[in-house]
C-alpha positions as CSV (number, residue, x, y, z in Angstrom):
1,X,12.7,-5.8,-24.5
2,X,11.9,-6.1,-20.6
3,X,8.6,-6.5,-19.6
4,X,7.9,-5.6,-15.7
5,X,4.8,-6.4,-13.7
6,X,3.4,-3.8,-11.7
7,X,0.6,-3.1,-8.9
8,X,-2.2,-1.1,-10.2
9,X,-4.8,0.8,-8.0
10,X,-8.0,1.9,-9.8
11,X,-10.6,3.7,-7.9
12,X,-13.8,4.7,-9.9
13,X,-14.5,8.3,-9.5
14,X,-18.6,7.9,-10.0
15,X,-19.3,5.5,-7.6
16,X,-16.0,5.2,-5.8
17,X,-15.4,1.3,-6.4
18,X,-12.2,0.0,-6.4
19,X,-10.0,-2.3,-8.0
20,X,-6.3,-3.5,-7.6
21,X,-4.4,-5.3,-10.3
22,X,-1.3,-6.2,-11.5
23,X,-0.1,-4.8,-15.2
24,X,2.4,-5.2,-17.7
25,X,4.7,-2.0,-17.8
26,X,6.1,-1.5,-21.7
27,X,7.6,0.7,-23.0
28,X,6.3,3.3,-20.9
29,X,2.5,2.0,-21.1
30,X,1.0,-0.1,-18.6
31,X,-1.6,-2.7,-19.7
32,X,-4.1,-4.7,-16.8
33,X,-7.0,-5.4,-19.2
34,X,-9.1,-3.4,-17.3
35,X,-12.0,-1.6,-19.3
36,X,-14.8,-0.5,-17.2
37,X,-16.4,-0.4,-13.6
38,X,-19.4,-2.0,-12.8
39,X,-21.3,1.2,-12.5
40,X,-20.7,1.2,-16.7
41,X,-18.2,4.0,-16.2
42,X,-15.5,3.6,-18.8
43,X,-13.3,7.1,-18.9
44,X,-13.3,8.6,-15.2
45,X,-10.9,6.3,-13.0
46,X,-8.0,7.7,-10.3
47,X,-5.2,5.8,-10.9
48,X,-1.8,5.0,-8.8
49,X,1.1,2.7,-9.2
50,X,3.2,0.7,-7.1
51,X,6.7,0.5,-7.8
């Protein structure tokens, strides 16, 4: 069971805020604990990954 951190870039498609974090990769899934923007907008996000 490996667990791999990656860079996550998050960039809020309402208000175009953005945030970058590290994750957990997973078995396939990446986890950051990120939930919401501080606009209140929880479902429409761009996201991109950094190897």
């Amino acid at each position: 069971m490996s667990i791999t951190r990656v860079k996550v870039k998050i960039r809020c498609r309402q208000c175009g805020e953005k945030f970058v974090l590290k994750g957990k990769r997973e078995k396939g899934k990446i986890e950051t604990g990120f939930r919401q923007c501080i606009c209140s907008n929880e479902h429409d996000f761009e996201i991109e990954t950094d190897e």
